[in-house]
C-alpha positions as CSV (number, residue, x, y, z in Angstrom):
1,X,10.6,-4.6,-5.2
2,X,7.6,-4.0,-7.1
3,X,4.7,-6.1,-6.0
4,X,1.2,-7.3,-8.1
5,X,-1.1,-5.3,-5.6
6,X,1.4,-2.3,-6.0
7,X,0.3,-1.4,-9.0
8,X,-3.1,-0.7,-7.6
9,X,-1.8,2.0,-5.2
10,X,-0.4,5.5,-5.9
11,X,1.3,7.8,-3.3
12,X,-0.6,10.4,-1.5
13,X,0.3,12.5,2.0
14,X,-2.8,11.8,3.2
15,X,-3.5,8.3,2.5
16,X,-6.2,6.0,2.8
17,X,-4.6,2.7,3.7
18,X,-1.5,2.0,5.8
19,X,1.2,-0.5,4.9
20,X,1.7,-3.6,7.2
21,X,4.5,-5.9,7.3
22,X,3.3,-9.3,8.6
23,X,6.2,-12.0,9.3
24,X,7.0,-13.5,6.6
25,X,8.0,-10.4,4.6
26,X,5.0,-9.5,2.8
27,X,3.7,-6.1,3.2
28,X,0.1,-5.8,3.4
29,X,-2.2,-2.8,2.8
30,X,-5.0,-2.2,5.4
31,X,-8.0,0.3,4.5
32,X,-7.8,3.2,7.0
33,X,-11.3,4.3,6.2
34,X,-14.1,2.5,3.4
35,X,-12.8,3.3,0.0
36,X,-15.2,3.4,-3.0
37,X,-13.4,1.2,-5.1
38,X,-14.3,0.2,-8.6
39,X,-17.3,2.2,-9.1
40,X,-16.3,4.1,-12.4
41,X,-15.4,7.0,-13.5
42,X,-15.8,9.9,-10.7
43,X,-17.3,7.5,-8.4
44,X,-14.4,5.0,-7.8
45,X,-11.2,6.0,-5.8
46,X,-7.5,5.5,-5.7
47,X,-6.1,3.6,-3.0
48,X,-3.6,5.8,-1.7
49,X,-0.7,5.0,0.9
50,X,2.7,6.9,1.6
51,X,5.6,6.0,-0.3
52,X,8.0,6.3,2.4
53,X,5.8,4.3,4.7
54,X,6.3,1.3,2.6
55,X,10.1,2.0,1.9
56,X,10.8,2.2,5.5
57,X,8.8,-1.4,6.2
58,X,10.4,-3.0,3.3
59,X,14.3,-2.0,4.6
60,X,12.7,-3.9,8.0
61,X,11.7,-6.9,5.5
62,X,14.0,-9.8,5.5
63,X,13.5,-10.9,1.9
64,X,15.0,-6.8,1.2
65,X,18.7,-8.7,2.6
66,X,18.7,-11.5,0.2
């Protein structure tokens, strides 16, 4: 399930912020390092996390078995 703040984030190997799944379902993305953000153009960055990360914590989430 595609979620608003999941539009924001793009796949990487070596990503910058690690998914969470708190316990009510919702997965949450938490900075592993500062990321530049909206700064424009070259300056700004992508928040990054790994795909399969996420995939794996959303099987775990309950709303997943509805």
């Amino acid at each position: 399930m595609r979620t608003p703040a999941g539009r924001y984030v793009n796949h990487s190997k070596t990503p910058n912020a690690l998914p969470i799944l708190r316990d009510n379902g919702n997965i949450d993305f938490v900075a592993l390092r500062p990321i530049a953000g909206c700064k424009g153009g070259d300056l700004g960055e992508e928040i990054t996390i790994d795909y399969r990360q996420a995939l794996a914590l959303a099987k775990r989430s309950p709303q997943c078995l509805e």
